[in-house]
Steps between C-alpha positions, in 0.01 A plus 500: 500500500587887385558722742295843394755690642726406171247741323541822734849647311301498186200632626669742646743614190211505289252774778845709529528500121163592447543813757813634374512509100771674361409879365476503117529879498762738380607791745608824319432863486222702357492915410165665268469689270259708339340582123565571249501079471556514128660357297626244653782196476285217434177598357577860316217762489223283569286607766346125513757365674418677837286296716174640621625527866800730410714227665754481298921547493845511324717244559872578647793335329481229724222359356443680158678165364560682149140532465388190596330678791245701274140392660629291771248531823661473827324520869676794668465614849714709754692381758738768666596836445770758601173705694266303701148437447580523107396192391112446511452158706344163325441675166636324178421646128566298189683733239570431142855617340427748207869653492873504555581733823811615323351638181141622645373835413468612833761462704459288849517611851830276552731371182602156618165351655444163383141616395350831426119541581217738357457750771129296517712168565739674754225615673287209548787327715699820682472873603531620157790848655747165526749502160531148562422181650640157627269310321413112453412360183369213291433417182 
């Protein structure tokens, strides 16, 4: 006869593995910016590719990926700041990448975020007087 004690280091690996998952999430910085929007990187002069939210971005050379990035969505949200009480707790916005931060029209808050946001998209996740963010993101 089994003992069903065998069982308990794989019952418990399994509860502690279900608990702790590792974070799939990207950890980078975010600045705004503000219109004129157009034209852009990936989608020129089209004023189509904005989505309906405003929610939207340029992607940083970090991930640009030589254009690659052009319509990518990522979950963004704000984790720390150099002021306190910047970051707007629980809230996560879905952007979509319409440009390259280093050849936008309008020039962002910060040069070398990993992500520039529509002032809209900046504002949804942080106090929008902040030129950047600590952000976390996912695509």
């Amino acid at each position: 006869m089994s003992s069903p004690l065998r069982f308990l280091p794989f019952l418990l690996f399994f509860v502690l593995a279900t608990l702790f998952r590792p974070s799939q999430a990207d950890v980078g910085t975010a600045a705004h910016y503000s219109p004129p929007y157009l034209p852009t990187s990936c989608f020129g002069s089209d004023p189509s590719q904005f989505p309906s939210s405003n929610l939207f971005g340029s992607a940083g050379e970090g991930i640009w990926d030589n254009g690659a990035a052009c319509g990518r969505q990522y979950l963004v949200r704000c984790i720390s700041a150099a002021v306190p009480k910047t970051c707007i707790p629980g809230q996560t916005i879905q952007i979509k990448i319409v440009d390259r931060a280093l050849s936008s029209k309008s020039r962002p808050s910060r040069n070398d975020a990993t992500m520039v946001l529509s002032t809209t998209a900046f504002a949804a996740i942080a106090n929008s007087s902040a030129s950047f963010v600590n952000v976390e993101f996912q695509q």
